[in-house]
N, CA, C and O of each residue as an XYZ file, in Angstrom:
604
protein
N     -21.633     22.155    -26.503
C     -20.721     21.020    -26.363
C     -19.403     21.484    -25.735
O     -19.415     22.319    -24.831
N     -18.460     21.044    -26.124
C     -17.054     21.218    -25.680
C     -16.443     22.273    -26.680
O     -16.571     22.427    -27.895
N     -15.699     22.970    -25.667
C     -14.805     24.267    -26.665
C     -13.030     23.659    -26.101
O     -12.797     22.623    -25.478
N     -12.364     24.345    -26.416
C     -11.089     24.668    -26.613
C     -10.626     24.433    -24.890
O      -9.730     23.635    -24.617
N     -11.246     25.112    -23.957
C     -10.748     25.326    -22.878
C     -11.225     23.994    -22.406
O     -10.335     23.579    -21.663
N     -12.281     23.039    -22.475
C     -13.046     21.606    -21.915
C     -12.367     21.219    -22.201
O     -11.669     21.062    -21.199
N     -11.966     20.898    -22.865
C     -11.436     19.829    -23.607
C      -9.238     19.988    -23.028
O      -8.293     19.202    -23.084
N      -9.384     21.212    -22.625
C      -7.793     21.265    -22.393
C      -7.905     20.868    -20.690
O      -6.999     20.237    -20.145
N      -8.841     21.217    -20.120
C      -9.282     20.524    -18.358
C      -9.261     19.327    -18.674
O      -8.232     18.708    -18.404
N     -10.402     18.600    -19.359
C     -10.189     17.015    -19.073
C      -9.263     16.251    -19.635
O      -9.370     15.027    -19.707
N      -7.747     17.275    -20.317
C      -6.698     16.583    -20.720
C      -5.640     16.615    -19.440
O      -4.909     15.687    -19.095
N      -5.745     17.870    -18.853
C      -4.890     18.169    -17.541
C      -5.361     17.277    -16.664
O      -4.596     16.357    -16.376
N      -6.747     17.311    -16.004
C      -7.129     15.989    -15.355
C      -6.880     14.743    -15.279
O      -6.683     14.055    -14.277
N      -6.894     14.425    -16.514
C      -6.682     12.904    -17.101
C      -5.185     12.488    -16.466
O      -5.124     11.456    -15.798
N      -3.816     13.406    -16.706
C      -3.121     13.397    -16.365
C      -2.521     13.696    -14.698
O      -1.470     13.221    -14.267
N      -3.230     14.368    -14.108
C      -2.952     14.403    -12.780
C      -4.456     14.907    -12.275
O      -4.850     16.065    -12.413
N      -5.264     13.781    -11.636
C      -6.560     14.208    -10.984
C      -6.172     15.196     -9.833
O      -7.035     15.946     -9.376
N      -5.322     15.206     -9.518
C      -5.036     16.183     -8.064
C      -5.001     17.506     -8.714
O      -5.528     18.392     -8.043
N      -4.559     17.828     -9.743
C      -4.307     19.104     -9.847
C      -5.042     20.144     -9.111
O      -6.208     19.898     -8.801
N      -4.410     21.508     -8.722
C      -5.679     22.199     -7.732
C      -5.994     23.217     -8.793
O      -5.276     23.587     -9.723
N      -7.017     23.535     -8.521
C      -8.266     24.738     -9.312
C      -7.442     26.103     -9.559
O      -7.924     26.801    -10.451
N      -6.406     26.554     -8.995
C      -5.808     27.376     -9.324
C      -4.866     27.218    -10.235
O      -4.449     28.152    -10.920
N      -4.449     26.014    -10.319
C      -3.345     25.698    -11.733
C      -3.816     25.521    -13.209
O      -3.482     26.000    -14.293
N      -5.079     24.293    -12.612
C      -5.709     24.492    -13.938
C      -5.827     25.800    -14.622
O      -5.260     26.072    -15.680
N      -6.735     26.733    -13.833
C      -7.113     28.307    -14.043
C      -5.545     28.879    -15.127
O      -5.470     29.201    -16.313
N      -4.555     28.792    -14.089
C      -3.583     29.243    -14.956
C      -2.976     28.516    -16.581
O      -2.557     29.111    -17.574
N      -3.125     27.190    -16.361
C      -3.095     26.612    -17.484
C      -4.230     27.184    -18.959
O      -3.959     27.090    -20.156
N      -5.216     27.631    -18.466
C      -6.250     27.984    -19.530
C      -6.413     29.379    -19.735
O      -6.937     29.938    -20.699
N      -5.813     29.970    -18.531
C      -5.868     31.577    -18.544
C      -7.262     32.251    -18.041
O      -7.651     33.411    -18.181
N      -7.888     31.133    -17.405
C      -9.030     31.736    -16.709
C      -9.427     31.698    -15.496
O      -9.424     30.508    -15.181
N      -9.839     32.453    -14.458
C     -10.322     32.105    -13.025
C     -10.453     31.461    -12.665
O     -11.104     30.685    -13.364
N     -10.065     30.881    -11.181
C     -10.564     29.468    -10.557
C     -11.942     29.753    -10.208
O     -12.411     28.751     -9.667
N     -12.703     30.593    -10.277
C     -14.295     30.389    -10.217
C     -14.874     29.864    -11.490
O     -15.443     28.774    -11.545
N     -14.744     30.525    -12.337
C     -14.944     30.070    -13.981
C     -13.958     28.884    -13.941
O     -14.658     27.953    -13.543
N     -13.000     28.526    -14.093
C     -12.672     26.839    -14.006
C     -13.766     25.825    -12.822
O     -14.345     24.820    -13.235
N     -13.835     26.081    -12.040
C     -14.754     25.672    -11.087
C     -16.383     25.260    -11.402
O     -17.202     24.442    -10.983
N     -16.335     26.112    -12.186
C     -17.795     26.182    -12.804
C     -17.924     25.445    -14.112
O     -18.913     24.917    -14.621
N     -16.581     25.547    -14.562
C     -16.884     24.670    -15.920
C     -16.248     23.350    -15.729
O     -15.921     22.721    -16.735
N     -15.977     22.728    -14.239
C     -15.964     21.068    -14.201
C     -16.929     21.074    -13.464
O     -16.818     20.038    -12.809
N     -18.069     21.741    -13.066
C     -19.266     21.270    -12.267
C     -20.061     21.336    -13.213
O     -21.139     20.798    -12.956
N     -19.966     21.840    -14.357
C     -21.160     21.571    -15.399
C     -20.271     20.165    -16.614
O     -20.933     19.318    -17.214
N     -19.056     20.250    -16.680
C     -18.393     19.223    -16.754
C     -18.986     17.816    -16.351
O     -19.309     16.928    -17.140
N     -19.069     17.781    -14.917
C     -19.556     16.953    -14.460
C     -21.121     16.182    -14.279
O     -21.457     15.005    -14.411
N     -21.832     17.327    -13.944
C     -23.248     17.462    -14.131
C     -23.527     16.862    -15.716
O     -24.458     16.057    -15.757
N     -22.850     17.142    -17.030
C     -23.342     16.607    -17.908
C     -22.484     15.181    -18.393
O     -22.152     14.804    -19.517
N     -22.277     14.555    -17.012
C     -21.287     13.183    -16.975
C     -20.106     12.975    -18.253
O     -19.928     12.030    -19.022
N     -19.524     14.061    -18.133
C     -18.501     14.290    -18.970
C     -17.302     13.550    -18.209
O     -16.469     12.761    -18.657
N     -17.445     13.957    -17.164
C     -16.137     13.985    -16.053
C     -17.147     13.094    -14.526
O     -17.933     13.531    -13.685
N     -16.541     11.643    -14.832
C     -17.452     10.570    -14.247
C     -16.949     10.211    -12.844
O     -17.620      9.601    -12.013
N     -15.527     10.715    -12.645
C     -15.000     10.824    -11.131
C     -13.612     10.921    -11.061
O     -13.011     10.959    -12.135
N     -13.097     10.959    -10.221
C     -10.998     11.453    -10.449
C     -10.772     10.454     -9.313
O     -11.326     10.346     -8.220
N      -9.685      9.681     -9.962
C      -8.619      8.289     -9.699
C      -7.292      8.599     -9.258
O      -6.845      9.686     -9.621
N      -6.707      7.996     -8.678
C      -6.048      7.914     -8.414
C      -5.263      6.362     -9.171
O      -5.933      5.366     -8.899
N      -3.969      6.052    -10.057
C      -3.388      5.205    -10.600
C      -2.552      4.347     -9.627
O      -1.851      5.079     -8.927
N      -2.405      3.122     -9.370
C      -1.525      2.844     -8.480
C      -0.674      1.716     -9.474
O      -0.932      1.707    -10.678
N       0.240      0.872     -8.971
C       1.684      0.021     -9.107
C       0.818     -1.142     -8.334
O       1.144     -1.395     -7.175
N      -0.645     -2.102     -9.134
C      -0.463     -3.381     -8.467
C       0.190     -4.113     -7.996
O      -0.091     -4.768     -6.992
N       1.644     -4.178     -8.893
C       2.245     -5.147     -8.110
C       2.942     -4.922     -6.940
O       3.595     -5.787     -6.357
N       2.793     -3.593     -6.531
C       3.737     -3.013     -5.005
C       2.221     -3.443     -4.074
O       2.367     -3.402     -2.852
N       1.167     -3.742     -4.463
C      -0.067     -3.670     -3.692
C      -0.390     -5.476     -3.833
O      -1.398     -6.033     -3.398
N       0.592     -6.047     -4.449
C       0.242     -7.464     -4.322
C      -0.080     -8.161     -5.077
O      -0.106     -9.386     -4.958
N      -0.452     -7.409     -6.187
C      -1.444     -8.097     -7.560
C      -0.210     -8.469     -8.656
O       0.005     -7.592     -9.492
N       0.426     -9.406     -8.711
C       1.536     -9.588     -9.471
C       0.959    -10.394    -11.106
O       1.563    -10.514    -12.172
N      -0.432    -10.827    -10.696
C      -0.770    -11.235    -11.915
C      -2.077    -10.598    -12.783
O      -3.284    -10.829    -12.724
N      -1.382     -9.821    -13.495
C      -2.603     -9.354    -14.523
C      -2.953    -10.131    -15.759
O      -2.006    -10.533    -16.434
N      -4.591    -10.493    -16.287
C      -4.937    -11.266    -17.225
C      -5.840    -10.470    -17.665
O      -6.145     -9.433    -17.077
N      -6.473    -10.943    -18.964
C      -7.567    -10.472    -19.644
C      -7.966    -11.933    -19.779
O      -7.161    -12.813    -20.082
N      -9.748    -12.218    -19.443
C     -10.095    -13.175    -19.825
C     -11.344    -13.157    -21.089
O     -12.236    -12.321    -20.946
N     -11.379    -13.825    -21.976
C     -12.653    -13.831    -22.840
C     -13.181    -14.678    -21.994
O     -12.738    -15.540    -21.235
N     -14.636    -14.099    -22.385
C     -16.043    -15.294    -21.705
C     -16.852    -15.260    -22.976
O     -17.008    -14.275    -23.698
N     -17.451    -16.728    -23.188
C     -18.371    -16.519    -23.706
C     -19.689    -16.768    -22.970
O     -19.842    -17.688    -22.167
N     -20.974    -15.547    -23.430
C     -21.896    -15.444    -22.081
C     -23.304    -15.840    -23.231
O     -23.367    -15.200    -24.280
N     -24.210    -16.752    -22.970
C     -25.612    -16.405    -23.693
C     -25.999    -15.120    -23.281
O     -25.822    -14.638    -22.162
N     -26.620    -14.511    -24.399
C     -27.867    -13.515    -23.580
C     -28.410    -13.738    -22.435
O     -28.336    -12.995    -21.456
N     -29.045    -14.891    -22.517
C     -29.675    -15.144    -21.615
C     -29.424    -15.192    -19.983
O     -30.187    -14.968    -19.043
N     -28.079    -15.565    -20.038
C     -27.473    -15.569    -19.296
C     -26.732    -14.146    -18.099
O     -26.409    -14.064    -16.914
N     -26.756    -13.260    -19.289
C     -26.503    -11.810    -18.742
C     -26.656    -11.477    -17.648
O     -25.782    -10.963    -16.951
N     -28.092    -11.776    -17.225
C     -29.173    -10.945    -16.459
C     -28.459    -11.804    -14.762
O     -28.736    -11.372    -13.643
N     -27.561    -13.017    -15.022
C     -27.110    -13.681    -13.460
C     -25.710    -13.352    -13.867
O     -24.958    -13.927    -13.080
N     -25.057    -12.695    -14.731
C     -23.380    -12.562    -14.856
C     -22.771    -11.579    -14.375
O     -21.692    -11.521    -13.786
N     -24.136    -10.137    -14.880
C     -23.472     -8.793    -14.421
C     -23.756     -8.546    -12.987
O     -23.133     -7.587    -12.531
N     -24.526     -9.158    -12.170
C     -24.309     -9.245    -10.857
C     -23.359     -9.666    -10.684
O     -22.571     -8.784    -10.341
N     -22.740    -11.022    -10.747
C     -22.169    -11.991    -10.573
C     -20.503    -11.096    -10.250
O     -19.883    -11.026     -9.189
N     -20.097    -10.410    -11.842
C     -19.104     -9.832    -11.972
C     -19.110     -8.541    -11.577
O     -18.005     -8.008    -11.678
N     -20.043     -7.803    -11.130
C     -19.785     -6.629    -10.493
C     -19.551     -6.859     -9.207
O     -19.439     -5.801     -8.588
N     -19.426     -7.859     -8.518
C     -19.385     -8.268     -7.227
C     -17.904     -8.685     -7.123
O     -17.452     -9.122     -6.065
N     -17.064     -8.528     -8.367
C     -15.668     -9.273     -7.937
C     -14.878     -8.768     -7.729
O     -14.521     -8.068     -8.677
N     -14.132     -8.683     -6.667
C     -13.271     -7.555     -6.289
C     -11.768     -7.376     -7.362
O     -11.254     -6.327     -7.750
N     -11.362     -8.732     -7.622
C     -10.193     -8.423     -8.753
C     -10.686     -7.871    -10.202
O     -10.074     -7.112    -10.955
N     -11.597     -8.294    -10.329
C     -12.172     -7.141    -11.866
C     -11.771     -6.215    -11.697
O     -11.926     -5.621    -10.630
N     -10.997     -5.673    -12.858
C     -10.966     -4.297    -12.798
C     -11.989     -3.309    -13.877
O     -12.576     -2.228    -13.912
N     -11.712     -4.572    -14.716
C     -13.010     -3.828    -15.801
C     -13.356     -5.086    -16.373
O     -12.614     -6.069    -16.380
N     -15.100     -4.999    -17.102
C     -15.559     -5.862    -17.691
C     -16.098     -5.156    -18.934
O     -16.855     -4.195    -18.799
N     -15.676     -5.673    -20.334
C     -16.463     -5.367    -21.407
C     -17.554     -6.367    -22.621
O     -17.248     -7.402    -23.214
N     -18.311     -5.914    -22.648
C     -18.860     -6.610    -23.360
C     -18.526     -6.368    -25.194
O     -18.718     -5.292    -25.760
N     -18.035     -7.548    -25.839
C     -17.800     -6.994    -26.879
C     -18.268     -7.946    -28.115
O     -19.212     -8.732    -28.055
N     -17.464     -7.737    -29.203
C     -17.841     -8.533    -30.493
C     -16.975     -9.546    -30.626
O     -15.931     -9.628    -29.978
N     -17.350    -10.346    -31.448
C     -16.786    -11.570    -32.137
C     -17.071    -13.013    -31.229
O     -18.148    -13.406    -30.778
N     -15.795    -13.617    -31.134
C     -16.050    -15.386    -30.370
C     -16.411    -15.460    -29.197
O     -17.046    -16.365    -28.655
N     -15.927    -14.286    -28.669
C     -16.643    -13.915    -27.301
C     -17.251    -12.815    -27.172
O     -17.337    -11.820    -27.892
N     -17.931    -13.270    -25.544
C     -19.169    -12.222    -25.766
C     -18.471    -10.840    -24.526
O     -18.832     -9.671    -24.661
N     -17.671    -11.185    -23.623
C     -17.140    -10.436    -22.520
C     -15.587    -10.174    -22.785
O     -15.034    -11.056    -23.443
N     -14.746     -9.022    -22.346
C     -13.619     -9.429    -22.132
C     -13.247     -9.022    -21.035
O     -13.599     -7.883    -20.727
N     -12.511     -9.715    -20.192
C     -12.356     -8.977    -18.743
C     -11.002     -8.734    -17.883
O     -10.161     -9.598    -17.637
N     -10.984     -7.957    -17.652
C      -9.416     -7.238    -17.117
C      -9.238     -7.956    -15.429
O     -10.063     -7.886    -14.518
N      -8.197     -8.478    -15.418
C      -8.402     -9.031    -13.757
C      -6.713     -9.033    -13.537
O      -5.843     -9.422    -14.315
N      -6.582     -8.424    -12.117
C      -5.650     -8.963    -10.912
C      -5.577     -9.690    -10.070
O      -6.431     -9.662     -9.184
N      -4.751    -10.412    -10.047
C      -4.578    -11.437     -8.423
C      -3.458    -11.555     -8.294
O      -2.598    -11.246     -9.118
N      -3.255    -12.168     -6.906
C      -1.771    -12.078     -6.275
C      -1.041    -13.166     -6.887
O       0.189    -13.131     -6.924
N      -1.791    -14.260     -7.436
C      -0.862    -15.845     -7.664
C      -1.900    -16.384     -9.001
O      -3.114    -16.179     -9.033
N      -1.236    -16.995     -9.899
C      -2.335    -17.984    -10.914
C      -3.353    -19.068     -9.765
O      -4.532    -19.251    -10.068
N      -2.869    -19.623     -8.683
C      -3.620    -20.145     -8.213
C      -5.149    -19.279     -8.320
O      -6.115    -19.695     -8.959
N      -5.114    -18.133     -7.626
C      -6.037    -18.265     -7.161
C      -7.114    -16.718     -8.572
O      -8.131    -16.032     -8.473
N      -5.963    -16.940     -9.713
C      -6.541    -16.559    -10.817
C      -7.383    -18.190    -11.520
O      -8.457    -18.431    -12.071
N      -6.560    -18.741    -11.236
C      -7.505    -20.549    -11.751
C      -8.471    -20.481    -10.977
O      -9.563    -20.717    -11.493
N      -8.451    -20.188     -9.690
C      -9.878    -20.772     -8.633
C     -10.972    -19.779     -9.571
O     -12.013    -20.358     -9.883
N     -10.814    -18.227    -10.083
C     -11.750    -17.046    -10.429
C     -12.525    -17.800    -11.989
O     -13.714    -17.979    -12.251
N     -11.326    -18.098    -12.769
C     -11.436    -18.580    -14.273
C     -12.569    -19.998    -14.091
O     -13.564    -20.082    -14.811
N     -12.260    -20.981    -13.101
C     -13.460    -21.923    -12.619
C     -14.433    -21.448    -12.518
O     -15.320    -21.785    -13.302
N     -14.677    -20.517    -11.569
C     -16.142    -19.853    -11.327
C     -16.335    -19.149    -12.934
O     -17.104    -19.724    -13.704
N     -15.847    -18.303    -13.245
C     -16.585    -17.994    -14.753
C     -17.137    -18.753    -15.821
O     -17.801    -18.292    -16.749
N     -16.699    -20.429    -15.566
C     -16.881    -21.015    -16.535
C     -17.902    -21.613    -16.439
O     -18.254    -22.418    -17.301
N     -18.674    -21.323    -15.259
C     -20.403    -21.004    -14.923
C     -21.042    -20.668    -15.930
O     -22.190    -21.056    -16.142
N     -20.416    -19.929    -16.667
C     -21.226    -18.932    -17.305
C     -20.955    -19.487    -19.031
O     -21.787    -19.411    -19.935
N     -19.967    -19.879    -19.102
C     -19.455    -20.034    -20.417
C     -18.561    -20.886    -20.295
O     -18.357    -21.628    -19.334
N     -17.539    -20.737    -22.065
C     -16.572    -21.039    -22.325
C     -14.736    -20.060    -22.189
O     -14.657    -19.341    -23.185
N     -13.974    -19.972    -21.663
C     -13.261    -18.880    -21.439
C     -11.823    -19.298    -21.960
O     -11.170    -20.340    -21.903
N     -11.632    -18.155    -22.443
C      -9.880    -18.230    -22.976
C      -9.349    -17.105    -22.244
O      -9.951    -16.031    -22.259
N      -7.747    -17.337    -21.292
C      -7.357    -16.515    -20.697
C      -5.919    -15.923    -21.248
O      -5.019    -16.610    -21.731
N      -5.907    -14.721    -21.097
C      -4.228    -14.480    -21.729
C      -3.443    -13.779    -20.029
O      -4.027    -13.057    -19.221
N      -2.216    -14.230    -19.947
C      -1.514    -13.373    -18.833
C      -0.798    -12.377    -19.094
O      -0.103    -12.504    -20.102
N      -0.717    -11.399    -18.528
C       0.167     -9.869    -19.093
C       1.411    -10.348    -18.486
O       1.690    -10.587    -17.311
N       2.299    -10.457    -19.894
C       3.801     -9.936    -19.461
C       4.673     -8.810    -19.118
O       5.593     -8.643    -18.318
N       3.992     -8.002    -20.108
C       4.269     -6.539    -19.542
C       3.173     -5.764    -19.967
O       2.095     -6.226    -20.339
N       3.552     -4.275    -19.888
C       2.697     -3.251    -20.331
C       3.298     -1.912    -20.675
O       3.339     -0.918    -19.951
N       3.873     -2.090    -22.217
C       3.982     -0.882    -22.936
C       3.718      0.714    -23.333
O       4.159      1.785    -23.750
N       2.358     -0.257    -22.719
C       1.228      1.511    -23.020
C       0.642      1.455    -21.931
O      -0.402      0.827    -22.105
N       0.768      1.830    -20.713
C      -0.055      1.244    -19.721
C      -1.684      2.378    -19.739
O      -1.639      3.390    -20.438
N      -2.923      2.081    -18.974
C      -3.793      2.945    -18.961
C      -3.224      4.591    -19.068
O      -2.218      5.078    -18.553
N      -4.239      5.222    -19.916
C      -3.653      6.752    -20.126
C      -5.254      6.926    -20.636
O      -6.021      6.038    -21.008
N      -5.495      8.399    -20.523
C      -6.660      9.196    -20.804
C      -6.143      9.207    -21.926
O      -4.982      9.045    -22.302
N      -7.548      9.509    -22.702
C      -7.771      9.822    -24.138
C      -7.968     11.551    -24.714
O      -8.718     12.080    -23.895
N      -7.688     12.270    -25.475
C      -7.547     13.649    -25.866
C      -9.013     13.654    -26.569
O      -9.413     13.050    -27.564
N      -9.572     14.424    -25.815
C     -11.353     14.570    -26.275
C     -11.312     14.840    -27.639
O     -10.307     15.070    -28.312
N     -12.844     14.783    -28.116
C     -12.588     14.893    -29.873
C     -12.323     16.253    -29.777
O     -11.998     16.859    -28.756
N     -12.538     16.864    -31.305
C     -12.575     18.150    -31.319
C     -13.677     18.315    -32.678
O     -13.516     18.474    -33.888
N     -15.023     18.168    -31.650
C     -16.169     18.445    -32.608
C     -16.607     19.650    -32.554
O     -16.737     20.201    -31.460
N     -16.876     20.203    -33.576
C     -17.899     21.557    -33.718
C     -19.233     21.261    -33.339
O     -19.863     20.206    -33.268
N     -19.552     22.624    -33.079
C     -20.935     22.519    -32.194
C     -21.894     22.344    -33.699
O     -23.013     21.888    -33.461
N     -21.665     22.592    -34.971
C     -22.453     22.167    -36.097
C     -22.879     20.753    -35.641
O     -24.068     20.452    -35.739
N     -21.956     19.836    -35.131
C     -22.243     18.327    -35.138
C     -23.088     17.601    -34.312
O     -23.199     16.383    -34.459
């Protein structure tokens, strides 16, 4: 599983995907071949699923961020997750528990044309939308567990 040094890469990562292979190395105290080798097996065991780049939507246009609930039948699934993997303002879609069955992260430039998106979903369901006023905590990586290999 993960030791001491994994787990300190995909915290440096998390924080700056650019970092180069020689810093990391120095950050952990080990070779950039051996660092090299341990985000390609990193990766290989989809630990480390691809490196992002974070941007400032609203300098890119997207001044309105929402989360929408959907509620989806089962049945229904099988024409939604096409439906929503096809949308370019999604940023993420989850499927979760309770009154609804989806919750979904979306940008657009204007409520207009967040109302025209919320119409089309309601294809599918019933939907409650919330608008972001701000963002306190904005997206940030998470600090891997720290399980023993007993587990």
């Amino acid at each position: 599983m993960l030791d001491k040094i994994d787990r300190k890469l995909i915290e440096l990562l998390q924080s700056n995907a650019r970092i180069s292979i020689k810093r990391l190395a120095q950050e952990v105290f080990l070779s950039a071949p051996a660092v090299s080798a341990r985000l390609e097996r990193l990766e290989k065991l989809k630990i480390i699923t691809g490196y992002t780049a974070s941007v400032d939507y609203v300098k890119l246009g997207y001044h309105i961020m929402a989360f929408i609930n959907l509620e989806v039948a089962p049945s229904e699934k099988v024409v939604f997750y096409p439906f929503i993997q096809k949308c370019p303002n999604v940023i993420e879609c989850n499927c979760i528990t309770g009154n609804y069955s989806m919750l979904i992260k979306v940008a657009f430039p204007s409520t207009v044309e967040l109302d025209t998106f919320v119409g089309q979903l309601q294809q599918f369901g019933h939907t409650q939308t919330q608008i972001v006023f701000s963002t306190p905590v904005p997206h940030r990586g998470i600090k891997p567990a720290d399980y023993s290999e007993e587990q």
